[in-house]
C-alpha positions in Angstrom: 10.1 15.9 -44.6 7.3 17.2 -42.4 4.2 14.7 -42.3 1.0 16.8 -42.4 -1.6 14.5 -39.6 -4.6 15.1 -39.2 -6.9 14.6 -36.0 -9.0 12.2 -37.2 -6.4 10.4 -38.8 -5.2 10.2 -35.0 -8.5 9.5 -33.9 -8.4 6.6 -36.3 -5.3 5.0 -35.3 -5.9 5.5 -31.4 -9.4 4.1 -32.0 -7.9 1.0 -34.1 -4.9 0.4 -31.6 -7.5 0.2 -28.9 -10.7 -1.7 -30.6 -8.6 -4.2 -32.2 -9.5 -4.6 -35.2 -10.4 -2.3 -38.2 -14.1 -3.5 -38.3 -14.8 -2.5 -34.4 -13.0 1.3 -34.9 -14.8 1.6 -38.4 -18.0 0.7 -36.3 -16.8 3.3 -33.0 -16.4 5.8 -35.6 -19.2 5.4 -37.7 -17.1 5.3 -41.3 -16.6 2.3 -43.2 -14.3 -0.5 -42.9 -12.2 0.5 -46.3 -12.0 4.1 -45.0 -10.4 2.9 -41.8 -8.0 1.1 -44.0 -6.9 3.7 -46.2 -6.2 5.9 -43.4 -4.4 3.4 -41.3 -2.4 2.7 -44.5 -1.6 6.6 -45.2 -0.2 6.8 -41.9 2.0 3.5 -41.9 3.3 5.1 -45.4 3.9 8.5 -44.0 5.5 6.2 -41.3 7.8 4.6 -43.3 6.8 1.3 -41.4 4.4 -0.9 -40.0 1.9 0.2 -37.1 0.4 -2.9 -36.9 1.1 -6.9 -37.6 -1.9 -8.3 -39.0 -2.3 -11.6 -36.9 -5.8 -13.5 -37.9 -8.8 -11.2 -37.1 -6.7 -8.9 -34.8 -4.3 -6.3 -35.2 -0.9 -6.6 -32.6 0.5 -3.0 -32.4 4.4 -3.2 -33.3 7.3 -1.3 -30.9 6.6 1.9 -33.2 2.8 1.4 -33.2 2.9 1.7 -29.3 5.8 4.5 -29.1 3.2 6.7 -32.0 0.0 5.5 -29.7 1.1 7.0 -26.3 1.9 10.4 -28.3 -0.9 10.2 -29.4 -3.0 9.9 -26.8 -1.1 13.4 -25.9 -1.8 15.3 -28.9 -5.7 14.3 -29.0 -5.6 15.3 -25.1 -4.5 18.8 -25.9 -6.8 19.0 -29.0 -9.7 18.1 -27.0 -9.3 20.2 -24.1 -8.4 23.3 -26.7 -11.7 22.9 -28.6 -13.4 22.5 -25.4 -12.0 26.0 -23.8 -12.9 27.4 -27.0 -16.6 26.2 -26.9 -17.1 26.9 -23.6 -19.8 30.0 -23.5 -18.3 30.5 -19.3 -15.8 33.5 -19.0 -13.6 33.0 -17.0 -11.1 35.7 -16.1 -7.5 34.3 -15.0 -5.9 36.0 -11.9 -2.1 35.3 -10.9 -1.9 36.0 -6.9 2.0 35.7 -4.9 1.1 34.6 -1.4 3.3 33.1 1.1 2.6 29.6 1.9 2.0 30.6 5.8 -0.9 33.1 4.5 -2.0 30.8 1.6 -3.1 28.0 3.9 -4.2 30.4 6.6 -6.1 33.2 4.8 -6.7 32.4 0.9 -9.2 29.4 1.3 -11.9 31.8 2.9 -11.1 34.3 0.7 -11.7 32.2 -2.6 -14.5 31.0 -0.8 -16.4 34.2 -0.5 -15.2 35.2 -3.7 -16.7 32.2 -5.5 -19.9 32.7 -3.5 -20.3 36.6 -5.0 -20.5 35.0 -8.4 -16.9 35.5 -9.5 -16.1 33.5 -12.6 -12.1 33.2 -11.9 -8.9 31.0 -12.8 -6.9 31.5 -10.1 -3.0 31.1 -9.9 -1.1 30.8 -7.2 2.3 31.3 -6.4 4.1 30.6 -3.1 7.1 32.8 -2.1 9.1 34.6 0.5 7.0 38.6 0.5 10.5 40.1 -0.4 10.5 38.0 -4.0 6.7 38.6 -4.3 6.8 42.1 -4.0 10.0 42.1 -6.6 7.3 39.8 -8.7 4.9 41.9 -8.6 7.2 45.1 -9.7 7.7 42.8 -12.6 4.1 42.5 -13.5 4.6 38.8 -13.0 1.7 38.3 -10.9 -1.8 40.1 -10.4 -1.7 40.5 -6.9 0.1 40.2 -4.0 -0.2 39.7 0.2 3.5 40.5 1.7 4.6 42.0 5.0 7.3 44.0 4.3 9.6 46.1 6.5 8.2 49.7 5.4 4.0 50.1 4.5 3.6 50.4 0.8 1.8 54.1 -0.1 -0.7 52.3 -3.0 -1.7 49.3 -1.0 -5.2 48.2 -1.9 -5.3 47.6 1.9 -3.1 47.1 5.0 -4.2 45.2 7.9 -2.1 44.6 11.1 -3.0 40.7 11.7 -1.1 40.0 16.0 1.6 37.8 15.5 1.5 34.7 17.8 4.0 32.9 19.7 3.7 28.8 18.0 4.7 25.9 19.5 4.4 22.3 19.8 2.6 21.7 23.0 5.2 18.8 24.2 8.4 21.8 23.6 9.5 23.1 26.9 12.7 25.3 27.0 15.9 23.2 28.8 17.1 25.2 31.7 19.7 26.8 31.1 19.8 26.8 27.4 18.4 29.7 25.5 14.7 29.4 23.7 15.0 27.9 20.6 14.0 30.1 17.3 12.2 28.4 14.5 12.2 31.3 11.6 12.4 32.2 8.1 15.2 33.3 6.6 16.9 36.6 7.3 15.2 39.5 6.1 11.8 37.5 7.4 9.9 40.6 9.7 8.2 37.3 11.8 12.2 36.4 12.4 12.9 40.1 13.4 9.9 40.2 15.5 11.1 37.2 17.5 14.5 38.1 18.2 13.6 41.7 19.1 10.9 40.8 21.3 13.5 38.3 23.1 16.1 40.7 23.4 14.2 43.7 24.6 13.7 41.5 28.0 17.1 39.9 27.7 15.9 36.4 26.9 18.9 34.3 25.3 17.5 32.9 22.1 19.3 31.0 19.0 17.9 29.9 16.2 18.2 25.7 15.9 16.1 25.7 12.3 15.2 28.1 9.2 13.4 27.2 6.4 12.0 28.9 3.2 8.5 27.4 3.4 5.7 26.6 6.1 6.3 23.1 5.6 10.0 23.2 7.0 8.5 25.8 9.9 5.9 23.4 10.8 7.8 20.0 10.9 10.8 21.7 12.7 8.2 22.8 15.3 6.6 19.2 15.2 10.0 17.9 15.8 10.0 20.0 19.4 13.3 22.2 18.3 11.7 25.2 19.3 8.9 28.1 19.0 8.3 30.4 16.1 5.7 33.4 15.3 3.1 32.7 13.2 0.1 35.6 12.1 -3.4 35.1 13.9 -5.3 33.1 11.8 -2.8 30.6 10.2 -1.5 28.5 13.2 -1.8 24.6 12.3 -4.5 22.8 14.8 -2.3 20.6 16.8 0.6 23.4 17.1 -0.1 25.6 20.5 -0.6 29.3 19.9 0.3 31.4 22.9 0.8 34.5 24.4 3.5 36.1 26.6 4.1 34.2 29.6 7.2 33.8 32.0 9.6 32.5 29.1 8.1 34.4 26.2 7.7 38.3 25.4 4.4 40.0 23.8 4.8 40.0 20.0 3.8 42.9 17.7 0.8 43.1 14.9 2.4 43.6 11.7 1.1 44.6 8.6 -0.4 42.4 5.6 -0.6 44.1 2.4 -2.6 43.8 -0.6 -0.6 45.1 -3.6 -1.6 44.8 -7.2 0.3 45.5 -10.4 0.5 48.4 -12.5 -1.6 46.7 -15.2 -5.7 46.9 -15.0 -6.9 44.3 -12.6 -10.0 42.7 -13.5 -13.6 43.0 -12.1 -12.8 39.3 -10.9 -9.8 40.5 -9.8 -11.2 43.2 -7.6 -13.8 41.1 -6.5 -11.0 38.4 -5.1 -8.8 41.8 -4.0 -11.9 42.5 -1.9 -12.3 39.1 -0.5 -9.3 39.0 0.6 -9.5 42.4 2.9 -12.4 40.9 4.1 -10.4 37.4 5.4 -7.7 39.7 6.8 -9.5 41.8 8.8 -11.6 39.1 10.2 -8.3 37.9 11.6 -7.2 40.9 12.8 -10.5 40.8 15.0 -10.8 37.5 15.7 -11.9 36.5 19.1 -8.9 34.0 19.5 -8.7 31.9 22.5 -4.7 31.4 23.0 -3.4 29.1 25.7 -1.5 30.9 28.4 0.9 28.4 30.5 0.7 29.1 34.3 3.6 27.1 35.0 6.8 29.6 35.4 10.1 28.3 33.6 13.6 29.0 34.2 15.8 29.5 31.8 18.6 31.5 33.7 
């Protein structure tokens, strides 16, 4: 048999497990002392046992007393923030944007900065993944937007922007002699990966790759752990990683394309507005007046 709660019978209990005593919760809750009692008695007989031992002037919560108090606690918590949502005058439209993590740390904080400063009342989720999934996401109507680089430029972009593509390193990493250049990529199918390897091979540079990972944070610590260099977009290179540009060891790399995609569905004003902010981030790093660090020193890796 179903028991039919109510929330201030909740209220009651939580208010009595945590006061005490029935006197102090009738007094928090402004009712009377018998009311307090008939609820907390409805509820131990719905119960079908005691909440409560009554111990002098105090009430000592039982095992099943605490168990119903911490689920308790939940229910109120999700009753509280529902009736708060539902008061709240503020519209706020929610906006589901697929990033990778690379371009999420990189390009997104300005972006929700200057969104938020045009007035843009917005809930904002985001999901990290590899542009290949986001893209398939996206088909899916799964999320609102999306910024991927992906092999061929999609025809109904919102906008493209070619963002250079930087050689990364940690500034203690120094190819051995003799050994070939050490890749730190994403997984295949990754165009930064591509990028790499073509560049390398074009000027017959031996390369392998000594560590792959799905996210930024496996990119980054394999590059903080001196295994190698990896290509990172203009903007997005972590400050104590080295950014550089062809030298004796290292071939120019490309610009490639980041592209703002939305999904079939209507996007919203706020939507637009945070579409718009985000061209604006993107082509302030494709114009960025970066200052990369070119090594003088010639190295030999024949």
């Amino acid at each position: 048999m179903l028991m039919d709660i109510d929330v201030r019978q909740l209220r009651s209990f939580v208010t009595i497990y945590e006061r005490g005593s029935l006197s102090r919760a009738a007094e928090h809750l402004a009712c009377t002392q018998a009311a307090m009692s008939m609820r907390l008695k409805w509820l131990e007989s719905e119960m079908g046992e005691a909440l409560f031992l009554r111990q002098h002037h105090k009430l000592e919560p039982t095992f099943k007393g605490t168990e119903f108090y911490a689920r308790a606690l939940v229910v109120l918590a999700a009753y509280d923030e529902m009736i708060s949502v539902t008061r709240s005058t503020l519209h706020r439209s929610k906006v589901k944007i697929g990033i990778p993590d690379d371009y999420a740390l990189g390009f997104l904080p300005q972006a929700l900065r200057a969104a938020k400063s045009a007035g843009a009342q917005i809930e904002i989720e985001i999901v990290c993944d590899l542009s290949a999934n986001l893209a398939a996401a996206l088909n899916r109507q799964e999320v609102d937007l999306a910024i991927v680089t992906l092999a061929s430029r999609p025809i109904q972009a919102l906008a493209t922007i070619d963002v250079p593509l930087k050689w990364v390193k940690d500034p203690a990493y120094v190819p051995a002699a003799g050994r070939p250049i050490g890749i730190v990529a994403y997984p295949e199918g990754c165009l930064f990966r591509r990028a790499m390897i073509e560049a390398l091979d074009e000027t017959g540079t031996p390369w392998a790759v000594l560590a792959q990972s799905r996210n930024r944070a496996g990119i980054v610590s394999a590059l903080r752990g001196k295994l190698g260099v990896s290509a990172m977009a203009l903007g997005t290179v972590p400050h104590d990683l080295m950014e550089l540009m062809e030298n004796a060891w290292l071939p120019s790399l490309p610009s490639l394309p980041i592209s703002i995609l939305a999904s079939n569905k209507a996007l919203s004003s706020e939507g637009r507005q945070l579409a718009e902010a985000l061209k604006a981030a993107l082509e302030q790093a494709s114009s960025a007046d970066a200052s990369p660090i070119r090594e003088s020193q010639a190295l030999s890796i024949s």
